[in-house]
N, C-alpha and C positions, 0 to 999 in steps of 0.2 A: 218766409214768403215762398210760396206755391213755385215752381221752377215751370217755366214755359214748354209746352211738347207738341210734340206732332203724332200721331195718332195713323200708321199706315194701316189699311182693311185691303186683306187678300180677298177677290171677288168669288175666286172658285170655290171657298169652301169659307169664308166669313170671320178665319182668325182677323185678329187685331193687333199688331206691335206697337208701342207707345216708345218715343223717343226724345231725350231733352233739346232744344232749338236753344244756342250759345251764342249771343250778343259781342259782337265784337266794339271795340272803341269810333270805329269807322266803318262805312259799309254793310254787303248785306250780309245778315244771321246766318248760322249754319246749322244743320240737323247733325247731329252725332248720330251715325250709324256705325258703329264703329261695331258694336254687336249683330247688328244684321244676320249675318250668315249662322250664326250662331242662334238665334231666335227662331230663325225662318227656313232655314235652311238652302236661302236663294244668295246672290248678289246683285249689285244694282250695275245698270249697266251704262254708261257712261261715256261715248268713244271723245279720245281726244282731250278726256278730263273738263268739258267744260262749265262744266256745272258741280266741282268737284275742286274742294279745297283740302288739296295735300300736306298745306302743315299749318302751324300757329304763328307768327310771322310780326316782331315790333321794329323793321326794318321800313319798308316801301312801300306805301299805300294809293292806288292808281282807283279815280273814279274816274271809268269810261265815257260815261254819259255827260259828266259835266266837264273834263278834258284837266280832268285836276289828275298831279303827279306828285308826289311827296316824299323825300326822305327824311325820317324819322322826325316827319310831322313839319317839316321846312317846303313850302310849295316849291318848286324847279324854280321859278320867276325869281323868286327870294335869294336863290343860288347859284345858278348860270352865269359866268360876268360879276357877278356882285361880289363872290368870294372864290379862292385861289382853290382848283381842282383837288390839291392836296388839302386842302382845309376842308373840301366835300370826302375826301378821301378820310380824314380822320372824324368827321360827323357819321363816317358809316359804320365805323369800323370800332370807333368808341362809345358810338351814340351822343356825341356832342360837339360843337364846333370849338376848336380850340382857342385860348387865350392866345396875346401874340407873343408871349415866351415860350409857349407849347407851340403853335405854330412855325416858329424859327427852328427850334430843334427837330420835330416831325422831318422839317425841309431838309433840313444837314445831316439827322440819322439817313432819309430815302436818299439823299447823293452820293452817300460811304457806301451802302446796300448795295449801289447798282450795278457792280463789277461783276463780274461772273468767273466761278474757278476756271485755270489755264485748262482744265482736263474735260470740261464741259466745252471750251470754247474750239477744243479739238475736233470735238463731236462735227460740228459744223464743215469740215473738211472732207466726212463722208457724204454728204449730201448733193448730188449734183446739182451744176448751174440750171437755173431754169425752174427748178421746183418752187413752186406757189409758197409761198412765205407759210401761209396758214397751213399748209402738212408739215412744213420744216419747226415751226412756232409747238408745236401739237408734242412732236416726238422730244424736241430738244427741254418742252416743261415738261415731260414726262421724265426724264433724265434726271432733271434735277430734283425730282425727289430722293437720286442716289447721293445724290454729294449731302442731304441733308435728312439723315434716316430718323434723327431723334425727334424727327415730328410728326412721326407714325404715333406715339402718344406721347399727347400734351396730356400735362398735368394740372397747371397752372394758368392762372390771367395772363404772366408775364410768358407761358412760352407760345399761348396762342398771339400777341402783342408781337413778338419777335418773328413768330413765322409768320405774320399777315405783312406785315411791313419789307419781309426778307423778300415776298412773292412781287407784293407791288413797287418795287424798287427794281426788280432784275426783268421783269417782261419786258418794259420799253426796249431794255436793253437785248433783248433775246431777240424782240420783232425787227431790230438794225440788223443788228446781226444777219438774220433769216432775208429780209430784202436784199442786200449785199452780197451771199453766197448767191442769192438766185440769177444777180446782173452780172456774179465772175470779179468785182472791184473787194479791194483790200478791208475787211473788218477795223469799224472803228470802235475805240474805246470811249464808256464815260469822261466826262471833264466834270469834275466835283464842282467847278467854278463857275455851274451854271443851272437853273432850275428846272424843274423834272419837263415839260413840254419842250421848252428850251434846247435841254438836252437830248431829247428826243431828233427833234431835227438837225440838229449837229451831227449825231450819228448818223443818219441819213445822208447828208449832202456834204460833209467834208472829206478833204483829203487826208492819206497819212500824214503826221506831222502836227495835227491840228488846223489845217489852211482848209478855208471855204473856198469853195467855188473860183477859180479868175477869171474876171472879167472884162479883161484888158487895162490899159493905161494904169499899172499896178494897182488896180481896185480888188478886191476880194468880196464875193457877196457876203451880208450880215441878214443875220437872222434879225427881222423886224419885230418889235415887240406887238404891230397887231397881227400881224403872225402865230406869234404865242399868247396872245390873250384869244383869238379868235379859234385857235386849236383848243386850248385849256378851257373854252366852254364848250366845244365837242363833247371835250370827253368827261367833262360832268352830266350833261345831257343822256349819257350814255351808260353814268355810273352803274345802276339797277335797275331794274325793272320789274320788279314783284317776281311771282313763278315761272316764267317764260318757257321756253323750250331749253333753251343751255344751260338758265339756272336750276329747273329740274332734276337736268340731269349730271349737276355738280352735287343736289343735294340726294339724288339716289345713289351715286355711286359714291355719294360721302354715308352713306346708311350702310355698306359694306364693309366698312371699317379699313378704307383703302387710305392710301398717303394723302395727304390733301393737296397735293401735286399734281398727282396722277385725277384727282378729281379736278381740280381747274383743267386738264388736259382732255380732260373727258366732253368739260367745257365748249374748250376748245373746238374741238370736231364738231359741238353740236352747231355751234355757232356758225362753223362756216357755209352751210349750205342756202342756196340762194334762197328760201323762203324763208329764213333768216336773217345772220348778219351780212350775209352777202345780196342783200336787195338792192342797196345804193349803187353797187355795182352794175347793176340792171337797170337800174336808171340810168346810168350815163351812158351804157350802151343802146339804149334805146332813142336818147338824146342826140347820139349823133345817127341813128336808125334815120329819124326825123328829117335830119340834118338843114332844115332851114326853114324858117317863121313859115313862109309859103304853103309850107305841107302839114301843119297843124290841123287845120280843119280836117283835112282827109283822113288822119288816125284821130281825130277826136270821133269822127263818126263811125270808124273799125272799130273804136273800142265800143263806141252805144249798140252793135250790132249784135246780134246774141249767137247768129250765124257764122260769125267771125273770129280765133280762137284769138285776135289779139287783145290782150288788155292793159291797159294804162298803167305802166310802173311806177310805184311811190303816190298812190293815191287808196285811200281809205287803213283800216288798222284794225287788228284782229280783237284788240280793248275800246281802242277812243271809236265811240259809233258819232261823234262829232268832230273837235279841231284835237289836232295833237298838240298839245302843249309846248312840250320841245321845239316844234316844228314853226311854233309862233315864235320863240326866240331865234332858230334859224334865219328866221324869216328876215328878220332887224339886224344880224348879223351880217345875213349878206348884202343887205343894202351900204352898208358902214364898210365894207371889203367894197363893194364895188367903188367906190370914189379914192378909197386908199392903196388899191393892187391893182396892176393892170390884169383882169381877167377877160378868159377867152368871151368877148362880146359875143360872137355866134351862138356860142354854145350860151349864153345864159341869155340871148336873144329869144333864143329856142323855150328854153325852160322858161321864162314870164310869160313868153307865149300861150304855151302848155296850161303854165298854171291859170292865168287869164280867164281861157275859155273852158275850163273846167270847171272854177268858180262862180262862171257867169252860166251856166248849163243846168240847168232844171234835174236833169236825167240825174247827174252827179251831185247835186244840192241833196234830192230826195232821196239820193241812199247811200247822204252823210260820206260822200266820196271826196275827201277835201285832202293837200298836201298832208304825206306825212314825215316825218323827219329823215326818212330814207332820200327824198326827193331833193331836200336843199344841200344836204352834208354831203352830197356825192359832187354839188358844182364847186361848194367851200372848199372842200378837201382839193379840188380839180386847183382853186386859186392859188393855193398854199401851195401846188409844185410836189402835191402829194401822190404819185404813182396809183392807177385802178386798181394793181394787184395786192397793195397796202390800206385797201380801206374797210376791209374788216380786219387785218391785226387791229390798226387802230382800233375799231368796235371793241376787242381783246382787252386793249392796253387800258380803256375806259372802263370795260367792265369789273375791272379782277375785285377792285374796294367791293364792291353787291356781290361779286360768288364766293370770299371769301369771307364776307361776312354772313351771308346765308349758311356755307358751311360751318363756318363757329358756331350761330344761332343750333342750327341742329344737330351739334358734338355736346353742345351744355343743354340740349332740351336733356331733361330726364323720361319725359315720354315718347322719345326718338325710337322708331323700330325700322328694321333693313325694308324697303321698299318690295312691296309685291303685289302688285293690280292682279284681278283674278281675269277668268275670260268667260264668252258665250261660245263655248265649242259647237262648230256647225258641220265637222267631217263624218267621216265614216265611221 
């Protein structure tokens, strides 16, 4: 059968290059130009990659248009809630969801994982009080690429399985850590005797000794289980997200043939900046900007204003040109929190307000400007007793299953090559 092409014609002098168009399982086709500059002696130009598919990918599959998200062919809906973040955690990571004897072990190998060496947890002693978790989080996973060298090359299935497992077992525990030095209060350690989100906020909010919280009349607060179910579909929400901007550049600086540490770290950084994982952030700042139902109209119309440099945070998405996916389980989420937690009513007074007359607005209908998962995860996280300067680690601690399975993906592509985008030079 005849292979499909595309046919480019240079107008200035009427060459012609012929190029194969490659059918993917989902979505749209792509033109192999992979010889271009070679043929032509041009490059295509490109800013921003958007039109520009950087690798082969049987990981995460997002259609924009129709607000579908997928890991390895399982819709979000399917997974959010429905199954245990560590069981999304090993559907990314192995490509399948696990049985419930695989399942139980997965959970008990990542609770042994999650201790981190004494000479790494030193580290943390040089870092002053106050520093933003996510520069602290950035340098200290960089670090542990020393305590664990022999994963500069893997060999085997089983030592990529070991080092994927090793990463996503120790970040939660990195990101406790990292919030803790930053408020000056004593580093807590894993408790085996408790599941990976679970554990998560144990670290956070206990004292030495293992004691939660006192709350007088000898009570000690407990972690509630919708709590940890209501977290643990965060950060499945959050597991991957196809090419992005941080997984880019996990998998560029994984094309250098660096530690895979030092590439999630690389991660890291990209992630934290506010047009990124640090959006939600921005949302709650803005939220209490707001600060009461009253004054919604008047930034609803700052933002319709084109004169006006303000714009509406947590509304529209650089992929979904519709609803975000995520953002509709958010959405269900927070309804079931608000009758179970006592949340800050103002502040999510604010936000239905927001979302309300945004939804009802013409302006924002017709260009597809609708919540998107930055908006509701910033009030959830807020219920949860989750610190602002903690909600991109969390973003981190969700993501690591997608970057390091993207990184594996392209350490076993055999047509993996070091990243190099060319340019249009416009100087002297």
């Amino acid at each position: 059968m005849a292979k499909n092409t595309m046919t480019l014609t240079d107008n200035r002098n009427g060459d012609k290059y012929e190029y194969n168009i490659i059918d993917g399982t989902r979505g749209p086709s792509v033109v192999d130009i992979s010889t271009f500059y070679k043929d032509s002696g041009m490059f295509t130009y490109d800013p921003g990659y958007t039109s520009t598919a950087s690798c082969e990918s049987k990981i995460t599959f997002i259609d924009g248009e129709n607000s579908e998200l997928r890991y390895r062919g399982y819709e979000i809906t399917e997974l959010a809630g429905k199954h245990s973040y560590l069981d999304v955690c090993h559907l990314l990571m192995m490509g399948r969801l696990p049985s419930e004897a695989e399942s139980k072990n997965f959970d008990l190998e990542i609770r042994h994982r999650s201790f981190l060496n004494e000479g790494l947890i030193k580290i943390f002693a040089g870092f002053p009080d106050g520093a933003h978790p996510m520069a602290t989080m950035g340098a200290a996973t960089m670090a542990l690429s020393t305590f664990y060298k022999d994963h500069l090359n893997l060999e085997d299935e089983e030592e990529f399985k070991t080092m994927r497992r090793r990463i996503l077992a120790k970040i939660p525990t990195i990101a406790a850590m990292a919030y803790r030095k930053s408020i000056g209060t004593p580093l807590i350690y894993p408790d085996v005797n408790r599941y990976f989100t679970e554990n998560f906020l144990y670290m956070l909010r206990a004292y030495p000794g293992g004691n939660m919280k006192y709350l007088g009349d000898g009570q000690n607060e407990e972690i509630k289980q919708v709590e940890v179910d209501a977290l643990d579909a965060i950060l499945t929400l959050h597991a991957d997200h196809e090419q992005n901007a941080s997984t880019t550049t996990v998998r560029n600086v994984g094309s250098t043939e660096a530690h895979p540490y030092v590439s999630i770290a690389s991660g890291i950084a990209a992630l934290w900046g506010s047009a990124h994982g640090g959006a939600n952030e921005k949302v709650m700042d803005q939220l209490k900007l707001i600060g009461d139902v009253k004054n919604v109209p008047t930034y609803i119309a700052k933002a319709k204003d084109r004169n006006d440099p303000f714009r509406l945070m947590g509304f529209g998405h650089r992929v979904y040109k519709n609803r975000d996916p995520r953002a509709e389980v958010l959405k269900g989420l927070q309804d079931k929190l608000k009758e179970e937690l006592n949340l800050d009513s103002k502040l999510l007074d604010v936000a239905a307000a927001v979302e309300k007359a945004a939804l009802n607005d013409d302006y924002f209908k017709d260009r597809g400007l609708y919540p998107n998962i930055d908006f509701y995860s910033g009030v959830i996280l807020t219920a949860l007793k989750i610190p602002v300067e903690m909600f991109t680690p969390i973003f981190v601690i969700g993501r690591i299953p997608g970057w390091i399975s993207q990184w594996s993906e392209l350490k076993q592509d055999p047509k993996h090559k070091i990243a190099r985008p060319r340019q249009l030079y416009t100087g002297n």
